[in-house]
N, C-alpha and C positions, 0 to 999 in steps of 0.2 A: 209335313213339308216345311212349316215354319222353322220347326226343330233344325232342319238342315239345313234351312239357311242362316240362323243365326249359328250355329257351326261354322259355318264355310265363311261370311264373315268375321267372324272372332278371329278364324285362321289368317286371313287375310291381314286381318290390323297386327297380329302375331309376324307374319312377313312381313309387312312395312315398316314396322317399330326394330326390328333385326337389320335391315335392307338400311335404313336411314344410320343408325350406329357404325353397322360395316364400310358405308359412303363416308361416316365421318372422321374414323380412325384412319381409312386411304388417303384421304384429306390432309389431313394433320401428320401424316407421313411425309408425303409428295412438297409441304409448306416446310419440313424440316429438312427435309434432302436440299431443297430449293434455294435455304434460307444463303448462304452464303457462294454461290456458283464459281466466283472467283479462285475459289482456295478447292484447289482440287486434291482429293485424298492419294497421298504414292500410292501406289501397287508394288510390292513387291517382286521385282525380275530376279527367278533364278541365272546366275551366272557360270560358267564353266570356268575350274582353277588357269586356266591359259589367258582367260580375257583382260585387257587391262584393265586398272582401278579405275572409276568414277574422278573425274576433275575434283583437285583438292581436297580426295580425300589419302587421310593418313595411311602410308601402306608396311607391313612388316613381312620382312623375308630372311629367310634363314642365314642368308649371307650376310645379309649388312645387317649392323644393330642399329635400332634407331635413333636417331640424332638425338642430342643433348636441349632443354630444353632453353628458352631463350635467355639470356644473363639477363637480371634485374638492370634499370635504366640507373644511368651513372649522373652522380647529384645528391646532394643532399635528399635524406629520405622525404617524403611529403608530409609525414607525421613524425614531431619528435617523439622519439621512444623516452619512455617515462623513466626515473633515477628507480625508482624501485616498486617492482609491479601489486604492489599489496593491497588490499585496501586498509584504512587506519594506518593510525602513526605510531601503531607500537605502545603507546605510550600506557594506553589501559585494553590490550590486548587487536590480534590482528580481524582481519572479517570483518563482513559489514554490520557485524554487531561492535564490533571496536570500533569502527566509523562512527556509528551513533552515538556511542560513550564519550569517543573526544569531543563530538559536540554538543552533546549535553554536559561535558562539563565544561567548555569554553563557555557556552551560553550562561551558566551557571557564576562563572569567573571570568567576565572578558577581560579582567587588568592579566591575565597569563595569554592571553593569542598578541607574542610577541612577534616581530619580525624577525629576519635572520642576523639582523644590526643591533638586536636585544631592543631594541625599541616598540613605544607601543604604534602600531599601524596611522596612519593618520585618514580623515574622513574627507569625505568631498568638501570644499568650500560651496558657502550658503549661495544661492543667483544672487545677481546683481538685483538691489532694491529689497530685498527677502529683511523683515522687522528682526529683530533680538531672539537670541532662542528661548525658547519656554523653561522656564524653572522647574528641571528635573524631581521627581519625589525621594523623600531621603535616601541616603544608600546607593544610590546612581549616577553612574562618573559618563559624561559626555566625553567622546573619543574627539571630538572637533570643535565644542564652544566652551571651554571651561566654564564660564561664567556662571552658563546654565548647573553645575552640579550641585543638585541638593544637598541639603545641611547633612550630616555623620548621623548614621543610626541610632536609634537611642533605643534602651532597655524597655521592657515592658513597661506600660502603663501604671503608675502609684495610687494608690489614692483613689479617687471617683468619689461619686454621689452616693449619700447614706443611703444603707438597705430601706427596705421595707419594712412595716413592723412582722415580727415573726422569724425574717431569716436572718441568719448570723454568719462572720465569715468565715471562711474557708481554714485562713492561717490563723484565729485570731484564734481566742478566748473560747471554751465551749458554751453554750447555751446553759442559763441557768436547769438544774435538775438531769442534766444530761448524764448519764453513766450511772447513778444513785438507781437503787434498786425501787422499785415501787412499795408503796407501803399498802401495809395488807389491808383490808377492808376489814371489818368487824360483825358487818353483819351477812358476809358469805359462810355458806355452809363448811366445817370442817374439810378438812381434804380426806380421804379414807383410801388407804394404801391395801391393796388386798394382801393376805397371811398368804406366803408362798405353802406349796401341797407339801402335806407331810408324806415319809417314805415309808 
């Protein structure tokens, strides 16, 4: 008799735990039907070919063709159209991988990003009150303070501080004993060349 009642309860918790899911997915239905009641879903109406069109909508009929569509607005366009639609200037190819190349090599050379007056572009002026510009490092042409342009580049480096004992330089002299063959030792054993096999 126990046996049958923890059956028949087991079942039960079995319906309730089912019972409670199926309440909750009805739920979650009814909250998402609900969610916006304003905006009502069309239905589509079948119509009969005799019925008139719906208000402002476009209609086509065998007789007439449909009207032409509205001419563009008269006026200068709202955006100028550009002199030529490429990307890059041609100059080291077109693409936006030639975009990159003119500017890496302007960056490279800014004394060649001339103007169209062959001039070099000029910079904003400094604020009112702004100190002296900073002294450029060699090689570096200020496009708006001359003053700042560092001194002219100068060659590699001459000279420096002597080696170490042991290294020598690079360009110079070779190290004493360098290239001279070593000299043999006296008290190493012969060298012994093996008799190639006779035929």
């Amino acid at each position: 008799m126990t046996e049958r009642k923890r059956a028949t309860s087991a079942n039960a918790a079995r319906i309730a735990v089912a019972g409670m899911i199926i309440a909750g997915g009805a739920l979650a239905m009814a909250v998402q039907a609900g969610a916006d009641p304003a905006v009502p879903y069309p239905t589509p109406v079948p119509s009969d070919p005799g019925a008139p069109p719906a208000p402002g909508q476009p209609v086509l009929t065998a007789d007439a063709p449909m009207a032409a569509p509205a001419p563009p607005p008269a006026g200068p366009p709202t955006v100028p159209e550009i002199a030529n639609p490429v990307y890059g200037s041609g100059k080291y190819g077109s693409g936006p991988l030639g975009t990159l190349r003119d500017l890496w090599h302007q960056a490279q050379d800014p004394s060649s990003f001339v103007g169209s007056d062959g001039a070099m572009p000029e910079g904003a002026a400094p604020p009112p009150g702004a100190g002296p510009a900073p002294q450029l490092p060699p090689g570096y042409i200020s496009l708006n303070a001359p003053e700042s342009n560092g001194p002219p580049p100068v060659g590699p480096a001459q000279g420096g501080p002597p080696l170490p004992p042991g290294y020598y330089p690079l360009n110079g002299p070779p190290p004493p004993g360098y290239g001279a063959p070593p000299a043999s030792d006296p008290a190493a054993p012969p060298t012994v060349v093996p008799a190639p096999p006779t035929p």
